[in-house]
C-alpha positions in Angstrom: 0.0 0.0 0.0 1.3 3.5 -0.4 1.6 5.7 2.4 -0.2 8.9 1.9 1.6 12.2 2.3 1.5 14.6 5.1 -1.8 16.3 6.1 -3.6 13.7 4.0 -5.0 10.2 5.3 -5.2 6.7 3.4 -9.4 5.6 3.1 -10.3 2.3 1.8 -13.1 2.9 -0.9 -16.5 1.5 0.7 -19.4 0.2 -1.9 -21.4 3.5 -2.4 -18.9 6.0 -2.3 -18.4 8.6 -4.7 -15.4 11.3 -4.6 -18.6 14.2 -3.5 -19.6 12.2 -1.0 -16.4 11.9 0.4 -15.7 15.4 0.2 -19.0 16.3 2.0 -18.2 13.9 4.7 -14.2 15.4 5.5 -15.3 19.0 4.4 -12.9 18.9 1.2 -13.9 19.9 -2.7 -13.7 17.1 -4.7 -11.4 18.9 -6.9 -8.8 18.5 -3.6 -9.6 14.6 -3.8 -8.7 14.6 -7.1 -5.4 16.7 -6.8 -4.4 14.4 -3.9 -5.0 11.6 -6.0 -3.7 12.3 -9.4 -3.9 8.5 -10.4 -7.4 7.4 -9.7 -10.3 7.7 -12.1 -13.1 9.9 -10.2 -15.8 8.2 -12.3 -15.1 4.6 -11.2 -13.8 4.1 -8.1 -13.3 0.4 -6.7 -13.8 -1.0 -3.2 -10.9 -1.7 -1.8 -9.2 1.0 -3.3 -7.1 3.1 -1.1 -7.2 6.7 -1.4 -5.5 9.5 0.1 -7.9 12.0 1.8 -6.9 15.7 2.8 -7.8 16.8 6.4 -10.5 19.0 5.9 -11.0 22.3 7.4 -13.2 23.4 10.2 -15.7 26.1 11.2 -12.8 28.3 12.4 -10.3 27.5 9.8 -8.6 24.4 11.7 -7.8 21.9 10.6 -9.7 18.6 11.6 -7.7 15.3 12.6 -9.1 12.5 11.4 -8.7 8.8 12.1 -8.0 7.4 9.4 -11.3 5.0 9.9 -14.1 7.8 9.0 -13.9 9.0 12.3 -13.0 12.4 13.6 -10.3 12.3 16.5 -12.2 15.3 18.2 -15.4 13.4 18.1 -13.6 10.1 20.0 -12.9 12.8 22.8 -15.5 14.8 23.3 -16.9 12.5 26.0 -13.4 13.7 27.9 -13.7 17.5 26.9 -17.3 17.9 27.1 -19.9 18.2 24.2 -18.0 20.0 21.1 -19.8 21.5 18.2 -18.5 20.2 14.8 
């Protein structure tokens, strides 16, 4: 598998998933998907494909950690922190 670069994240392509529904999930543009992954074809992603995704940016211009399972690190420890607003 090839490591993805920094600020990015490897995802396995699910069944389902299309490059703007990934992007609406991790706040990104599909047209950062598509620069992060120069080798892919957009229209016909496989499952089991691994992707690179860029950490997307939140409400106040940071930027979100993210898993690498489809799950926001922030998320994981809000029970620790409180309730936080994403």
């Amino acid at each position: 598998m090839n490591q993805c670069p920094i600020g990015t994240f490897p995802y396995t392509i699910q069944q389902g998933d299309t490059l703007w529904r990934l992007a609406q999930r991790y706040n990104i543009t599909v047209t950062a998907l598509v620069a992060t992954n120069p080798n892919i074809n957009p229209t016909n992603l496989l499952v089991g494909q691994v992707i690179c995704i860029p950490h997307g940016k939140g409400i106040c211009g940071q930027f979100l950690q993210h898993d690498g399972l489809g799950g926001n690190i922030m998320e994981q420890f809000s029970p620790l922190l409180g309730k936080v607003q994403l």
